[in-house]
C-alpha positions as a printed Julia matrix, in Angstrom:
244×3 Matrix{Float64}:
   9.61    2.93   -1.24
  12.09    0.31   -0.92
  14.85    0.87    1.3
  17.48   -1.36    3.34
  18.74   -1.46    6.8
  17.35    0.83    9.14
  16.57    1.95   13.02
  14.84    3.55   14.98
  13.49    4.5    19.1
  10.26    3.47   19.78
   7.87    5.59   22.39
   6.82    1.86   24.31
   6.56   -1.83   23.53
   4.61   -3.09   20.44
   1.59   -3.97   21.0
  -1.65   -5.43   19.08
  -4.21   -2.59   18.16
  -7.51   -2.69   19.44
 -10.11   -2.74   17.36
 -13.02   -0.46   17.26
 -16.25   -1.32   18.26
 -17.13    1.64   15.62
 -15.65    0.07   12.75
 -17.89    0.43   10.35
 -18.75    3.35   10.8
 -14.9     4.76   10.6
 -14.56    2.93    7.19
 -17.59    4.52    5.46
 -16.66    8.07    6.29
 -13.21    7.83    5.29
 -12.54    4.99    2.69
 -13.61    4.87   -0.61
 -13.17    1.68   -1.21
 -15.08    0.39    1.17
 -18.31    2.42    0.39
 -18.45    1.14   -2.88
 -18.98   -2.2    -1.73
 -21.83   -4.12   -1.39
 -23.15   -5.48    2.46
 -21.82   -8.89    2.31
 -18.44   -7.3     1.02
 -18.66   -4.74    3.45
 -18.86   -7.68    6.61
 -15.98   -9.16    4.99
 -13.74   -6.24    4.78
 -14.31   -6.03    8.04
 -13.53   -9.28    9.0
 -10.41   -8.91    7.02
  -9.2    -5.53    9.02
  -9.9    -7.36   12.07
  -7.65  -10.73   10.83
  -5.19   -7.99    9.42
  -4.97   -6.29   13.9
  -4.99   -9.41   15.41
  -1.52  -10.33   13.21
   0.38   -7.48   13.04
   1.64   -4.92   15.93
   1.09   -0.81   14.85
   3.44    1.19   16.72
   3.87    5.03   16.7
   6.89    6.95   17.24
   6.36   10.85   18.27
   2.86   10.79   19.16
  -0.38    8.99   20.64
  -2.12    6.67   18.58
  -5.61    6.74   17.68
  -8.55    4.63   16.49
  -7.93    6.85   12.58
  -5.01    5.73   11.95
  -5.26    1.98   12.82
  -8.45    1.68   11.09
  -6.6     3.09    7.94
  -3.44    0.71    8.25
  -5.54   -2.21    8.2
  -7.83   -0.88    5.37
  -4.64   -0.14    3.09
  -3.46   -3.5     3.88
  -7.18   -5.03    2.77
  -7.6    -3.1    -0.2
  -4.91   -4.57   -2.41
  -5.55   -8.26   -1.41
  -9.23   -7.95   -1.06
 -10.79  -10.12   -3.72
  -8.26  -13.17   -2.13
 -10.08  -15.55   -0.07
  -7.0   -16.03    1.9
  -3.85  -13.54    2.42
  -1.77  -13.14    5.04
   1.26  -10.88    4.86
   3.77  -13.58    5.71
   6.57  -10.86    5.56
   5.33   -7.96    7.68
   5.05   -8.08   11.74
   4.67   -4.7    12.61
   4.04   -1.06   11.26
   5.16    2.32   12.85
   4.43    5.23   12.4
   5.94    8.43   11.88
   3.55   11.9    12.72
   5.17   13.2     8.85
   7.87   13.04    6.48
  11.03   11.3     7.43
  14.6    10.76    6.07
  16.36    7.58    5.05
  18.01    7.86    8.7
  14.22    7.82   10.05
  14.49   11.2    11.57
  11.24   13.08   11.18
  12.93   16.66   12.32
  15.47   18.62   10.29
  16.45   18.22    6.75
  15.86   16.07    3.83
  12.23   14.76    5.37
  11.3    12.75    1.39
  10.1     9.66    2.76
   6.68    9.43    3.72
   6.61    5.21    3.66
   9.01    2.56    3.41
   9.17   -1.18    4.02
  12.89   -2.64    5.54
  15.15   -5.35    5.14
  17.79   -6.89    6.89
  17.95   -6.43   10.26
  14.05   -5.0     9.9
  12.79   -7.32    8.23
   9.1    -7.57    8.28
   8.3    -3.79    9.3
   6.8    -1.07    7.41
   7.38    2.55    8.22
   4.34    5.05    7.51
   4.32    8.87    7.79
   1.23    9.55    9.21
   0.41   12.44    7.66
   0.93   10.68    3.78
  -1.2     7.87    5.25
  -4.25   10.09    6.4
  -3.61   12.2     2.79
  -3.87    9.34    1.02
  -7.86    8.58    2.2
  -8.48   12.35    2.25
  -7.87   13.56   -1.96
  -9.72   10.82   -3.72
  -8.75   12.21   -6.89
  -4.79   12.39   -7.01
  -4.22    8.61   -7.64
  -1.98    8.81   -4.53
  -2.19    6.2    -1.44
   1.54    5.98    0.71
   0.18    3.51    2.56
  -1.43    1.05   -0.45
   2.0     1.17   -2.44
   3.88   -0.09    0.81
   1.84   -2.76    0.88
   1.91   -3.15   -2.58
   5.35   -3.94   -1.79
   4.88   -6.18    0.63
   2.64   -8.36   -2.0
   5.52   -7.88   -4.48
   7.68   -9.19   -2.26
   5.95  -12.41   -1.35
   8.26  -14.19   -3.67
  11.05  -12.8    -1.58
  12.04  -10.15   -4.41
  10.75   -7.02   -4.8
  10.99   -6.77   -8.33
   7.88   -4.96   -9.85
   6.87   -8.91  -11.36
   4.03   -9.66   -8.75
   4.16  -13.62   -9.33
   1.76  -14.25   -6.61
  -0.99  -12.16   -8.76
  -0.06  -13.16  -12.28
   0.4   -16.13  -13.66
   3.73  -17.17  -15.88
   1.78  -16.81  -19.44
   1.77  -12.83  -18.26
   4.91  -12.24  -17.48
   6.41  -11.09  -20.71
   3.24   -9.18  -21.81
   3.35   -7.05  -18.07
   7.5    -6.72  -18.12
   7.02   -4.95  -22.0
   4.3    -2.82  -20.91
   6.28   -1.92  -17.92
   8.73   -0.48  -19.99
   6.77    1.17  -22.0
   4.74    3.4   -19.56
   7.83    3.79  -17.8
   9.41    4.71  -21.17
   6.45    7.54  -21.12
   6.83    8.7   -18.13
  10.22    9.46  -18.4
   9.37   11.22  -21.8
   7.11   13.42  -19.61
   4.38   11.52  -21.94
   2.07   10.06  -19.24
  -0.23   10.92  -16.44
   1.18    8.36  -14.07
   2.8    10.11  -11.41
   6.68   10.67  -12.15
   8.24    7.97   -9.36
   6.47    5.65  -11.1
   9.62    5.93  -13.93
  12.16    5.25  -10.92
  12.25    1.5   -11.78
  10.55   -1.51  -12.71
   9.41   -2.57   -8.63
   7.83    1.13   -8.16
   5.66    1.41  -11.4
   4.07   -1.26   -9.64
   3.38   -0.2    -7.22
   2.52    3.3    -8.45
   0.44    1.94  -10.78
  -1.16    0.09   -8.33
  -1.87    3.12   -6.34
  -3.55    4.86   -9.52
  -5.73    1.74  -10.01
  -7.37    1.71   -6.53
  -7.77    5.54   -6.86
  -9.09    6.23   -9.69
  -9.9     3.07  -11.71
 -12.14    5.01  -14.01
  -9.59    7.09  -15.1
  -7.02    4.52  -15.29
  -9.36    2.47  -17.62
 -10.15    5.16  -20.11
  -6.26    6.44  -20.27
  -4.42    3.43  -19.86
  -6.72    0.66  -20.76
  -3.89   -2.02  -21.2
  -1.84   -1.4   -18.03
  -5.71   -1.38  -16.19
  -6.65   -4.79  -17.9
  -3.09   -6.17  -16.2
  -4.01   -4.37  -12.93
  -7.9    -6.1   -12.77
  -5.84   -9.69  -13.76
  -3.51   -8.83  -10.25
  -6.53   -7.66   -7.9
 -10.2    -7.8    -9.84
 -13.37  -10.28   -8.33
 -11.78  -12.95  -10.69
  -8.61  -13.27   -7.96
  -9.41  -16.01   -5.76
């Protein structure tokens, strides 16, 4: 989700998260992704989480941090950018958390509790805001093509241009462009037609089928291949092996 201006009280100062001596061990019980990989992909995931802490603060609002949930911001934050030998999110300093749901007045008691991630501008700049609770569900159900936490950092990648837009020019060359904005419209056209599997938000606009998509791709590529083979072929061009 893309929202503007924001605030919000923070329990204490940012800080950097340590990381785990356990590490490994955290990511094979509770990502995917990461199983799937092979050992020399597995070291550099890891090496990539640990780049990913040493560069950006996680702060919590409403309750005490633990090991879980900074292993899981860091592995949502590898997982779109992972076949990149280099990536840095230039446009994110810090991430805080939220135990669930919030509002867009970042109030995470009382009514109207929708948003379960977000990424800010003006003022904010540079943060991300995660319910925890969306960001633990979204390693959890491996099967509902849902991930909070990989679509706000899908975001983030969109925006590297300084647009969020749903055209990720730092993943697809300008020969693509045309080909992804008409089959944008298109699935969005179906979704909106209550034609498509992709999950409903993903009709909202052009910026979050992209990232919606993207969520479905890391989820359940399998699926995503067999139903939407076009849309999965763009996806592999954004984040396959061939990325470098």
């Amino acid at each position: 989700m893309v929202l503007g201006i924001y605030s919000y009280q923070k329990d204490k100062p940012n800080k950097k998260a340590k990381i785990p001596i356990d590490l490994d061990e955290i990511l094979e019980a509770n990502v995917l992704f990461y199983q799937k990989l092979d050992k020399k992909e597995k070291e550099l995931f890891r090496v990539k989480v640990k780049t990913f802490l040493k560069e950006v603060y996680i702060d919590v609002v409403g309750f005490e941090l633990e090991t879980l949930d900074i292993v899981l911001v860091a592995a949502s934050a590898v997982i779109p950018v992972f076949y990149f030998d280099s990536w840095q999110y230039r446009n994110l300093s810090s991430v805080i958390i939220y135990p669930d749901n919030f509002n867009t007045d970042l109030m995470y008691q009382g009514e109207n509790r929708i948003v379960a991630g977000m990424i800010g501008s003006g003022r904010y700049e540079n943060q991300m805001i995660l319910s925890r609770k969306a960001l633990h569900q979204g390693f959890k159900n491996n099967t509902d093509k849902n991930n909070t936490a990989i679509h706000e950092f899908v975001h983030l990648i969109d925006k590297s241009d300084g647009v969020v837009d749903g055209i990720p020019s730092a993943l697809l060359s300008n020969t693509y462009v045309i080909p992804w904005l008409k089959l944008i419209h298109d699935e969005m056209e179906a979704i909106n037609s209550n034609e498509s599997d992709i999950r409903a938000y993903g009709g909202t606009n052009q910026q979050e089928f992209f990232a919606v998509a993207a969520e479905y791709f890391f989820e359940r590529p399998d699926l995503l291949k067999r139903k939407h083979p076009e849309l999965f072929k763009m996806m592999e061009m954004c984040f396959s092996k061939n990325k470098k």
